[in-house]
C-alpha positions as CSV (number, residue, x, y, z in Angstrom):
1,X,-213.5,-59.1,-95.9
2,X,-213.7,-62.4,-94.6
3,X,-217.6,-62.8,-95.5
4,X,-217.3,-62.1,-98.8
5,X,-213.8,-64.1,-99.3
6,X,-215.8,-67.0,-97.8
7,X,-218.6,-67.1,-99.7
8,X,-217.7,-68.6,-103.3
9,X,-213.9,-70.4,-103.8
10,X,-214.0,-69.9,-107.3
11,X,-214.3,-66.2,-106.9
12,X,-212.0,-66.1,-104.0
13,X,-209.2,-68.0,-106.5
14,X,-209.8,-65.5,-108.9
15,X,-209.8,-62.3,-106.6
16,X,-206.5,-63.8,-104.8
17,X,-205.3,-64.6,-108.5
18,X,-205.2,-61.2,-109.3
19,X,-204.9,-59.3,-105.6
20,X,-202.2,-56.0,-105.5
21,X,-199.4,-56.5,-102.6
22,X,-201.7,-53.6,-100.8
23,X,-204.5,-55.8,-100.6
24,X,-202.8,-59.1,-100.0
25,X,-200.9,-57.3,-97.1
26,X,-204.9,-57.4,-95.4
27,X,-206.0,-60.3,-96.7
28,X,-203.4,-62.6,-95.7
29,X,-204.5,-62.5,-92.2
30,X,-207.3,-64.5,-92.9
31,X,-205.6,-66.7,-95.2
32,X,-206.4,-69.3,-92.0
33,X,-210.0,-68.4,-92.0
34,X,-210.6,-68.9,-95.7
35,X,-208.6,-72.2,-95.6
36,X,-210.6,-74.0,-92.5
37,X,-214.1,-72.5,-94.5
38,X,-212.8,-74.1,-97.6
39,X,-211.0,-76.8,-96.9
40,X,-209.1,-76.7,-100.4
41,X,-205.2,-77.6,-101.6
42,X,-206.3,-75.5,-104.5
43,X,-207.0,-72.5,-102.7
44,X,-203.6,-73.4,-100.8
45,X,-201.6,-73.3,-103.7
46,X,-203.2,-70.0,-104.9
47,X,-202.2,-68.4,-101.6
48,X,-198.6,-69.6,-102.7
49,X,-198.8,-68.4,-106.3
50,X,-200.3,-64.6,-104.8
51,X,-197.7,-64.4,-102.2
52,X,-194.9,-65.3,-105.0
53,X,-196.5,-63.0,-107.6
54,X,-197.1,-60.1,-105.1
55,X,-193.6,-60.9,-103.3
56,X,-195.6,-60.2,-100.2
57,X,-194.2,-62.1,-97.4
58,X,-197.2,-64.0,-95.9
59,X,-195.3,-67.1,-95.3
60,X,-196.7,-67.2,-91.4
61,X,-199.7,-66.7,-92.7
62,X,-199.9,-69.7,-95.1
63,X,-198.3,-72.2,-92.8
64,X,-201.0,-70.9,-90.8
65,X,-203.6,-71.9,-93.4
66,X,-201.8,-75.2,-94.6
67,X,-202.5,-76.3,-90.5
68,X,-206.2,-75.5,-91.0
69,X,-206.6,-77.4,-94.0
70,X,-204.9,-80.5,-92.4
71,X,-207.7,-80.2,-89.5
């Protein structure tokens, strides 16, 4: 997942933009990953918006990510 997550941020926006809870329930666990790779407030803030939209908690995950971005 991660590789293909990692590989464009526009597309990973998008795909995170319009993720099911199922799938963010997986994905979030790279959330960290995909911000270090990235290093973008954008795709921050999209992680926010998915997890509100979905009502997934992921919450862990994105403090998690917010940390790697700050690196």
């Amino acid at each position: 997942m991660y590789d293909i997550l990692s590989d464009n941020l526009e597309g990973t926006i998008k795909y995170l933009d319009t993720i099911s809870i199922e799938a963010i329930s997986y994905v979030c666990s790279i959330f960290d990953d995909l911000s270090e790779h990235f290093q973008s407030i954008e795709l921050i803030e999209c992680m926010k918006r998915s997890a509100k939209r979905t009502g997934f908690d992921c919450s862990t995950d994105i403090e998690c990510a917010i940390e790697m971005f700050k690196k």
